[in-house]
MMTF fields as JSON, N, C-alpha, C and O atoms, coordinates in Angstrom:
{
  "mmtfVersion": "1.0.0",
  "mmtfProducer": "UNKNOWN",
  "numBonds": 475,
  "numAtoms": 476,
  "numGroups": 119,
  "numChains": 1,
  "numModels": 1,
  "chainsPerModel": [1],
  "groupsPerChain": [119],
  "chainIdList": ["A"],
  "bondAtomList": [4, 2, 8, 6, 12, 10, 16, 14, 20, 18, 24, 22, 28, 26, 32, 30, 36, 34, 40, 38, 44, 42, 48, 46, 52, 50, 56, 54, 60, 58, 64, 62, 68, 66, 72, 70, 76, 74, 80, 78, 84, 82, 88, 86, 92, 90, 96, 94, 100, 98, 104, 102, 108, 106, 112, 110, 116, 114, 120, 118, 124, 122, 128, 126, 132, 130, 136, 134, 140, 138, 144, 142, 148, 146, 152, 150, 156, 154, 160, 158, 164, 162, 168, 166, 172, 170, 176, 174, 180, 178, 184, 182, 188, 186, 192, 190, 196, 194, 200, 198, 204, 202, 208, 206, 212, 210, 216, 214, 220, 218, 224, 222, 228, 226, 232, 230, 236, 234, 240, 238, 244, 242, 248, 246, 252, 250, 256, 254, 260, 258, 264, 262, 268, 266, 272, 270, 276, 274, 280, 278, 284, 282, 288, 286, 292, 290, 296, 294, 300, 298, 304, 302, 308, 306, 312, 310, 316, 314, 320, 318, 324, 322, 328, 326, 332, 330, 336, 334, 340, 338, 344, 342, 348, 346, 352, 350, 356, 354, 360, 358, 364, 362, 368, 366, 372, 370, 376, 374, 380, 378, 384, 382, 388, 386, 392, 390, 396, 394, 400, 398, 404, 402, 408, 406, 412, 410, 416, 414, 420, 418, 424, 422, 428, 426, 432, 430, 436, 434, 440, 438, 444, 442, 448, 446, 452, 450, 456, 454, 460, 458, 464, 462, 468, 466, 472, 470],
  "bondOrderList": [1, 1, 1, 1, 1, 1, 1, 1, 1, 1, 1, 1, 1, 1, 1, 1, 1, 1, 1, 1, 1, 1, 1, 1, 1, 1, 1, 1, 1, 1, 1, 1, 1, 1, 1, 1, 1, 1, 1, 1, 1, 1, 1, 1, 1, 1, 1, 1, 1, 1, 1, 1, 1, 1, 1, 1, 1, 1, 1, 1, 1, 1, 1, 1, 1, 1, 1, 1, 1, 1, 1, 1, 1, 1, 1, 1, 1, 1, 1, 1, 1, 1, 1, 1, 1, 1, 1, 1, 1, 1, 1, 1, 1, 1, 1, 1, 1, 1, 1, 1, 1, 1, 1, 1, 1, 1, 1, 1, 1, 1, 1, 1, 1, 1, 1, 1, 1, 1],
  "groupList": [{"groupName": "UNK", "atomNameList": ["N", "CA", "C", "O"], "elementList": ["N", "C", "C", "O"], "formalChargeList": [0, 0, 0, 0], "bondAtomList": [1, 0, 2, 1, 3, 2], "bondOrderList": [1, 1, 2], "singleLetterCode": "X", "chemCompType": "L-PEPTIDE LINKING"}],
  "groupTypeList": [0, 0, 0, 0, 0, 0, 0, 0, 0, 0, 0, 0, 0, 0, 0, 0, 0, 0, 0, 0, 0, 0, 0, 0, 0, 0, 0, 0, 0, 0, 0, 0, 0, 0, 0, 0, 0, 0, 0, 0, 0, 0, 0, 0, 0, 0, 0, 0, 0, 0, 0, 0, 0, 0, 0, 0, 0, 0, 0, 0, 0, 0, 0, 0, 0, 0, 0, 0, 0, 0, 0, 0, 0, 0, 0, 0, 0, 0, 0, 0, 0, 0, 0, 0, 0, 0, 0, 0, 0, 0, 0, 0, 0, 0, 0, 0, 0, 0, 0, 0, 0, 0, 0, 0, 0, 0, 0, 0, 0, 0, 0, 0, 0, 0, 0, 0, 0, 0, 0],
  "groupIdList": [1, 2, 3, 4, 5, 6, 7, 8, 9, 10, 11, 12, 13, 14, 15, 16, 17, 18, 19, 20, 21, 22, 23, 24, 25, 26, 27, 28, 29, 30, 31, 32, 33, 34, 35, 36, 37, 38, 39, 40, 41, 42, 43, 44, 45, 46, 47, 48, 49, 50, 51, 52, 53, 54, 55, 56, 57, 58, 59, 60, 61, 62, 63, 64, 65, 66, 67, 68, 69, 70, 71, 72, 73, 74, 75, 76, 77, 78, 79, 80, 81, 82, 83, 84, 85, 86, 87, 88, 89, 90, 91, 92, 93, 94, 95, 96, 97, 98, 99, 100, 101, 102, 103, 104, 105, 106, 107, 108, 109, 110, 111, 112, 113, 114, 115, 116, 117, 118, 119],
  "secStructList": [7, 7, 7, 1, 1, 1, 7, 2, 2, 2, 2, 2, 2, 2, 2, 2, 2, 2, 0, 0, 0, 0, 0, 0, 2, 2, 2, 2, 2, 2, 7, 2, 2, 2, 2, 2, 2, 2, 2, 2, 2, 6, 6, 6, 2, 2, 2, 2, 2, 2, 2, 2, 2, 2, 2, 2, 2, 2, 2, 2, 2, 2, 2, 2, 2, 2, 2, 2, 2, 2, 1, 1, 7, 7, 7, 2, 2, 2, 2, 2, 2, 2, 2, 6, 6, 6, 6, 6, 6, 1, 1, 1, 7, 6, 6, 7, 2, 2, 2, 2, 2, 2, 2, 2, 2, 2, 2, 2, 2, 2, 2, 2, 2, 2, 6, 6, 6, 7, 7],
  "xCoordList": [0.837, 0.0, 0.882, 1.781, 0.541, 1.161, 0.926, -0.038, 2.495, 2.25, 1.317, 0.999, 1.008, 0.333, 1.618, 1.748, 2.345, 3.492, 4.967, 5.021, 6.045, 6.052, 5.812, 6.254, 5.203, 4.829, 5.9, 6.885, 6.031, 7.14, 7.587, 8.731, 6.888, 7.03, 8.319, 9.423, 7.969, 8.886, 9.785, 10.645, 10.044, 11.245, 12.123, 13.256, 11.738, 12.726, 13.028, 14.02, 12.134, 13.034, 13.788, 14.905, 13.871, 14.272, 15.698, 16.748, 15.643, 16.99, 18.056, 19.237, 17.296, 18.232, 18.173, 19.015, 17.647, 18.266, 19.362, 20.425, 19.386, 20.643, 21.834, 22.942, 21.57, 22.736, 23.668, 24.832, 22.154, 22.581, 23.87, 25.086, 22.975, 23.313, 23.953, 23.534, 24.414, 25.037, 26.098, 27.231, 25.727, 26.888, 28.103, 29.329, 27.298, 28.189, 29.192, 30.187, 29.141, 29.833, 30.871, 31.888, 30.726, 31.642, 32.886, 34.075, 32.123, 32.953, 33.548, 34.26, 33.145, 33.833, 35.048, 35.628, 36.092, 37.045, 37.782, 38.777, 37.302, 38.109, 38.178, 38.998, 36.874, 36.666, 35.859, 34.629, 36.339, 35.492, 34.671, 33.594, 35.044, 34.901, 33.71, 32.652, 33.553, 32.534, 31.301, 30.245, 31.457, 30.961, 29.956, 28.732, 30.801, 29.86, 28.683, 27.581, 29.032, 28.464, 27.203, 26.092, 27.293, 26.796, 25.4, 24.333, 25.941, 25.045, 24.349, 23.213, 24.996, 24.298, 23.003, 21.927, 23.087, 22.365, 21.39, 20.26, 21.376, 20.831, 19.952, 19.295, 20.042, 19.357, 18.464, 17.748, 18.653, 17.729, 17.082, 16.141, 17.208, 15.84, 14.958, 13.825, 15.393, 14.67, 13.552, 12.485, 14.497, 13.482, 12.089, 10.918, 13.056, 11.702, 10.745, 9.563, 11.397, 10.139, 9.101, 7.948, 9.967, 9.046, 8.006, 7.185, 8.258, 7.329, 6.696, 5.574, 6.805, 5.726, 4.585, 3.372, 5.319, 4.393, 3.429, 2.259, 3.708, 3.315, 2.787, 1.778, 3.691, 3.599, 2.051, 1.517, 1.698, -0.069, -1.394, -2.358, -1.036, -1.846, -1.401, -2.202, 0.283, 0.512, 0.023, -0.64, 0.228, -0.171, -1.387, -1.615, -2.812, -3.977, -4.05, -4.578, -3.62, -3.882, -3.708, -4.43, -2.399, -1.704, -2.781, -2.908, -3.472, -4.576, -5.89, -6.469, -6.692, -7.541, -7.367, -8.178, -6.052, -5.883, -5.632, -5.859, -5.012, -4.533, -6.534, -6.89, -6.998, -8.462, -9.456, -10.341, -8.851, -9.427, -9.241, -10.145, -7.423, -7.197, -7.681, -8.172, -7.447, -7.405, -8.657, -8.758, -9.884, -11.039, -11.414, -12.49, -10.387, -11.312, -10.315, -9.364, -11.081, -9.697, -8.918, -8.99, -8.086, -7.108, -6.285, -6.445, -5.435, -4.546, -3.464, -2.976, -3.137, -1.539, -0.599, -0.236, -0.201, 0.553, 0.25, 0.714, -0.946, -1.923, -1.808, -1.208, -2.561, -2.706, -1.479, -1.476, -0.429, 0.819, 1.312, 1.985, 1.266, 1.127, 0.987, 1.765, -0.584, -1.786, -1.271, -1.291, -0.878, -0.651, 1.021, 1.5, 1.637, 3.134, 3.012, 3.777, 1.88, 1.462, 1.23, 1.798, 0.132, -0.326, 0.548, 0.034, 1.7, 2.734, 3.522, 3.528, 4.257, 4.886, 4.153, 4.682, 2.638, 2.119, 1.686, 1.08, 2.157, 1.443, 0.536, -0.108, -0.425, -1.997, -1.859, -2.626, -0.801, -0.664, 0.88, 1.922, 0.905, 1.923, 2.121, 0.992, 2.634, 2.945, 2.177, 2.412, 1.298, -0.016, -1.162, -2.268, -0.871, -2.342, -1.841, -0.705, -3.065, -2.771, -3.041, -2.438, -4.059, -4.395, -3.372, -3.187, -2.608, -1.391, -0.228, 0.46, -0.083, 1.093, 0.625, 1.51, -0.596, -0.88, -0.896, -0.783, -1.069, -0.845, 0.546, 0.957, 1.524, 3.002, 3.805, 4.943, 2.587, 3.931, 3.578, 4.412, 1.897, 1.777, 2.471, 3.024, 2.244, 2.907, 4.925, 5.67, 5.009, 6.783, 7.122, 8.189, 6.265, 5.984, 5.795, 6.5, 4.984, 4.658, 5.537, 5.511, 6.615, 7.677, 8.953, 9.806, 9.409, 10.063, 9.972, 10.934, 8.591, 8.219, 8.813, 8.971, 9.044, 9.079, 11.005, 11.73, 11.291, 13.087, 13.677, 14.441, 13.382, 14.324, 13.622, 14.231, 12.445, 11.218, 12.54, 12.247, 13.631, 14.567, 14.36, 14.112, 14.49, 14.52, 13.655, 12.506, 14.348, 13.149, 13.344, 12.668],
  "yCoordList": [-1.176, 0.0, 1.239, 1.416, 2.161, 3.364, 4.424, 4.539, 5.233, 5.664, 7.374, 7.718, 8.257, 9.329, 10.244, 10.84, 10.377, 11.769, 10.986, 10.143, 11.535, 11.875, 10.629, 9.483, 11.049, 10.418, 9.963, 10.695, 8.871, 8.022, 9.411, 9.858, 9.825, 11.139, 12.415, 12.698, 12.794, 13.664, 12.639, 13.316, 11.447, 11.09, 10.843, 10.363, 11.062, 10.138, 12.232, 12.633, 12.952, 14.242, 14.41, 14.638, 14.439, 14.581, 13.887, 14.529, 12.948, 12.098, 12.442, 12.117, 13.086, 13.44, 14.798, 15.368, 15.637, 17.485, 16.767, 17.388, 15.506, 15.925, 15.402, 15.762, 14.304, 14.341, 15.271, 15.266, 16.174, 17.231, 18.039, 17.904, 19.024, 20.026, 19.275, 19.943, 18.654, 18.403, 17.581, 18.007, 16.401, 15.566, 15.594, 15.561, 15.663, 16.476, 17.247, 16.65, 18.47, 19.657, 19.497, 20.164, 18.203, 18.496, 17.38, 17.369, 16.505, 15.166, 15.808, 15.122, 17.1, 17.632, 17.62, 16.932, 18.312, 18.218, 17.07, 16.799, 16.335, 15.23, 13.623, 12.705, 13.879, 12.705, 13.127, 13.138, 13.37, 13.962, 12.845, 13.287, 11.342, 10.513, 10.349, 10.737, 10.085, 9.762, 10.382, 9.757, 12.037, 13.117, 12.983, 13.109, 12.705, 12.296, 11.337, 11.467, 10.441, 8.58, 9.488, 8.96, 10.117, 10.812, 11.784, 11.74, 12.908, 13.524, 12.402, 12.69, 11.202, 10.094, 9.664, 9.463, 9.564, 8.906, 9.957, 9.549, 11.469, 11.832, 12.605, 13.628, 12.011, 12.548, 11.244, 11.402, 10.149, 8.921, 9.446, 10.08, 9.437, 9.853, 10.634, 10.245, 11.934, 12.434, 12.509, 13.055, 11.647, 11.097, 9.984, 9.889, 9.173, 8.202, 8.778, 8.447, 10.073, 10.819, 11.703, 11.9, 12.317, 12.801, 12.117, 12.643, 10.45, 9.378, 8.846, 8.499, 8.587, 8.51, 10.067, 10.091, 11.048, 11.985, 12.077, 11.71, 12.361, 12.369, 11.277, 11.374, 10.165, 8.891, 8.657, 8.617, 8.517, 7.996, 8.837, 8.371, 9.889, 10.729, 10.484, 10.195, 10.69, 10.339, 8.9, 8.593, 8.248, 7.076, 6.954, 6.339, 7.436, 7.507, 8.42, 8.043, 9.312, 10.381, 9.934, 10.142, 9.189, 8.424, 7.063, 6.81, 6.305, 5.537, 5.533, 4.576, 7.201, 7.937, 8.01, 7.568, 8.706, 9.008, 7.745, 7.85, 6.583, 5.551, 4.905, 4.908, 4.731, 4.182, 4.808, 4.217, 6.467, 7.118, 7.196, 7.179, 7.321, 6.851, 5.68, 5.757, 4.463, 2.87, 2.475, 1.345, 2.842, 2.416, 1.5, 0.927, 1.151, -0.176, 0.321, 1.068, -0.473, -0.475, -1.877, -2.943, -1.508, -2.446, -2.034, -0.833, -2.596, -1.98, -1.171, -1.56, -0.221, -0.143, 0.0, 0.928, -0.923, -1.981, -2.197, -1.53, -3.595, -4.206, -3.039, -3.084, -1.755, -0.618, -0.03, 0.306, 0.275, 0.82, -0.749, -0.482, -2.028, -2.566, -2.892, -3.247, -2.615, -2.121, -1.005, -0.949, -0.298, 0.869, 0.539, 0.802, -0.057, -0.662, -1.352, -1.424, -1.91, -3.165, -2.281, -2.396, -1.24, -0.566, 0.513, 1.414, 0.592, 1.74, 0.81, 1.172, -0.545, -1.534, -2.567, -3.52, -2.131, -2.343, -1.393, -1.662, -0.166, 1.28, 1.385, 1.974, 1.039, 1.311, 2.694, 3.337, 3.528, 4.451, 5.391, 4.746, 6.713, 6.891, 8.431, 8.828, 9.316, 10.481, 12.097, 13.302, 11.193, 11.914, 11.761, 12.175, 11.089, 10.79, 12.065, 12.083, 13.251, 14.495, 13.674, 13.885, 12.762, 12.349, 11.614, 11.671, 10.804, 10.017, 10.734, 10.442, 11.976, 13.151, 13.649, 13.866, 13.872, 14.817, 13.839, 14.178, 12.6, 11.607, 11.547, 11.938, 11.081, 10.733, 12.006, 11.955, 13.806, 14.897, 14.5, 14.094, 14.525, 14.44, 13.326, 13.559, 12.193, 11.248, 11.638, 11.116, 12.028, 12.839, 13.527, 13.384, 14.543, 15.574, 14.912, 15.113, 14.428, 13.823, 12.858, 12.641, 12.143, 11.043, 12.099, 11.651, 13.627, 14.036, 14.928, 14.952, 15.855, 16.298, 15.288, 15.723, 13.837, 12.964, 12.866, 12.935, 12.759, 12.579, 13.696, 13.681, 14.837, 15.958, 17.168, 18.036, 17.559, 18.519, 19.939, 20.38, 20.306, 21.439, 21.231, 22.199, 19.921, 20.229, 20.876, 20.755, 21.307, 22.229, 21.699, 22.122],
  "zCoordList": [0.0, 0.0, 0.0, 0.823, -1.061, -0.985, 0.431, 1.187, 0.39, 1.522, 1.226, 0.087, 2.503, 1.731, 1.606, 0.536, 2.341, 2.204, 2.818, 3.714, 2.065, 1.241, -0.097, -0.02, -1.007, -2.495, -3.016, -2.921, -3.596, -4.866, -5.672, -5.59, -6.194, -6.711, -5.681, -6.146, -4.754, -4.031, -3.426, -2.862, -3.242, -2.444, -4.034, -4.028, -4.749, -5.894, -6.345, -6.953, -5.942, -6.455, -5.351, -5.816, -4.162, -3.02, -3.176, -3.175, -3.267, -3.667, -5.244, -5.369, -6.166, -7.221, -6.786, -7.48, -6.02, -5.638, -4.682, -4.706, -3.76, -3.062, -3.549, -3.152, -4.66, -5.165, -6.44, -6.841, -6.837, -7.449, -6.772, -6.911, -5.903, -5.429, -3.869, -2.924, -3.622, -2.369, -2.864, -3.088, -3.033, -3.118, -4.483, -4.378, -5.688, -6.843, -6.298, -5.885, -6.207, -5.924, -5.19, -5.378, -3.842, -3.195, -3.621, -3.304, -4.431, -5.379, -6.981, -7.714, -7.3, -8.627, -8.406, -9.247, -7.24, -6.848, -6.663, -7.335, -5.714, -5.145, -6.062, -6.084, -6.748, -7.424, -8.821, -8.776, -9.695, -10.634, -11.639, -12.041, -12.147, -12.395, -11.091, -11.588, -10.166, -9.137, -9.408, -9.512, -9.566, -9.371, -10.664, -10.678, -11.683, -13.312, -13.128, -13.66, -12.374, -11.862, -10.994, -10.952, -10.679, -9.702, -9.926, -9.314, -11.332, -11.69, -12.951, -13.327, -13.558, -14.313, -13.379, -13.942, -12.342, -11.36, -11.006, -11.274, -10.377, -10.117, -11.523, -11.326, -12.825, -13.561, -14.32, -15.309, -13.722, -13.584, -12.878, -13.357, -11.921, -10.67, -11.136, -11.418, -11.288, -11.926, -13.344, -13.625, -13.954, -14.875, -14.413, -14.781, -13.309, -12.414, -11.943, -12.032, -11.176, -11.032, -11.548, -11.166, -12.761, -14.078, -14.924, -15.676, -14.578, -15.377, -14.109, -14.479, -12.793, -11.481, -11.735, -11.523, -12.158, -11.902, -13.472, -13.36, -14.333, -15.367, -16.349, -17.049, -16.273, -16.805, -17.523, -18.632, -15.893, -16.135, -17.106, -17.715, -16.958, -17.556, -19.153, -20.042, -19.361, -21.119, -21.244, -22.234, -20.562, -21.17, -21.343, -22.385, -20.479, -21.101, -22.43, -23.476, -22.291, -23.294, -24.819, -25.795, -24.674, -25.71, -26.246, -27.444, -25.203, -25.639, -25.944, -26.458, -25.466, -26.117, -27.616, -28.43, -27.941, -28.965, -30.636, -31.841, -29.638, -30.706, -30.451, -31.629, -30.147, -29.473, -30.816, -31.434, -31.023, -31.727, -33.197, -34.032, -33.515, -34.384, -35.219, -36.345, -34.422, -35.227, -34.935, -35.415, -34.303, -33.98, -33.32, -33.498, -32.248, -31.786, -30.272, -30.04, -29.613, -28.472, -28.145, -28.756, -26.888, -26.618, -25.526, -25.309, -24.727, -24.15, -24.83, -25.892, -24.327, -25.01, -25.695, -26.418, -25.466, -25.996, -27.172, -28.096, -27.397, -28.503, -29.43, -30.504, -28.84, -30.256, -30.466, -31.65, -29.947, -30.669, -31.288, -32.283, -31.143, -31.916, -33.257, -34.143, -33.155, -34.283, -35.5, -36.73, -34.541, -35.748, -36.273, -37.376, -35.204, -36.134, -37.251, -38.212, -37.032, -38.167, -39.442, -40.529, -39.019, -40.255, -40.634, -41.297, -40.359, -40.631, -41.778, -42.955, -41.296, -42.106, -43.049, -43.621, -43.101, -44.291, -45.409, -46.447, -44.936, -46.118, -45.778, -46.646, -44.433, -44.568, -44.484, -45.201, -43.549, -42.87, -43.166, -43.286, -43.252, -43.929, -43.464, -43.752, -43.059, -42.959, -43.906, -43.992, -44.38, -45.183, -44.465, -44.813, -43.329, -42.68, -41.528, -41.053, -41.141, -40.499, -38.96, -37.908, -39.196, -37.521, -36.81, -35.595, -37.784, -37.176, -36.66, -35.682, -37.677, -37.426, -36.127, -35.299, -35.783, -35.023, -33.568, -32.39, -34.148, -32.409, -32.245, -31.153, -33.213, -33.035, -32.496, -32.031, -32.713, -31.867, -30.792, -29.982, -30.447, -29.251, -28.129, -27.054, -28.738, -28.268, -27.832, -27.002, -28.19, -28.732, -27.99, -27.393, -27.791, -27.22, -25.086, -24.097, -25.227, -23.758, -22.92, -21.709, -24.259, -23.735, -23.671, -22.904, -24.37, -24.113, -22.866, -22.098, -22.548, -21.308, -19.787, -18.646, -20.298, -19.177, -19.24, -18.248, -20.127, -20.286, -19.87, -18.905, -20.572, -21.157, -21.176, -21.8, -20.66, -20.264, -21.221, -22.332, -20.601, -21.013, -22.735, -23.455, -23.236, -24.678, -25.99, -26.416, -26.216, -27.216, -28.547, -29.485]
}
């Protein structure tokens, strides 16, 4: 059972700010190889916690949309599937505006979760 405070969400940011800003800084010096291992790690976390917090919502949003696209439903999975199928058969092709317009969104919502800074 989940706990109520603090959330999967704030202990996993809680844990990449202190290895940001605490433990980095004082390992740039003494261990700089460590210090790299270090900010590698504390920018996992952060991503764990960018997909605990966000995750759930893209992933519905993302199955509204394929649900809407391909017409039927399914989990997931099954429909990004579905539409792999119909991408590597020509059903579907970069002329279709509704597919363009799911694949930014989709793009768009998995980069918000990685790399939110990238533009």
């Amino acid at each position: 059972m989940a706990q109520d405070r603090p959330t999967q969400a704030e202990l996993l940011a809680a844990v990449a700010e202190f290895l940001r800003d605490e433990a980095v800084p004082t390992l740039d010096k003494s261990a700089p190889g460590l210090a790299f291992q270090l900010r590698v790690a504390a920018n996992a976390l952060a991503i764990l916690e960018r997909e605990s917090r966000l995750g759930p919502a893209a992933d519905a949003r993302e199955h509204r949309r394929l649900v809407q696209l391909l017409g039927r439903d399914g989990t997931l999975d099954e429909l990004n599937r579905a539409l792999a199928a119909e991408l590597r058969a020509g059903t579907r092709d970069e002329t279709d505006a509704a597919l363009m317009a799911h694949l930014e969104a989709t793009v768009a919502d998995k980069i918000a979760i990685a790399n939110p800074r990238w533009k």
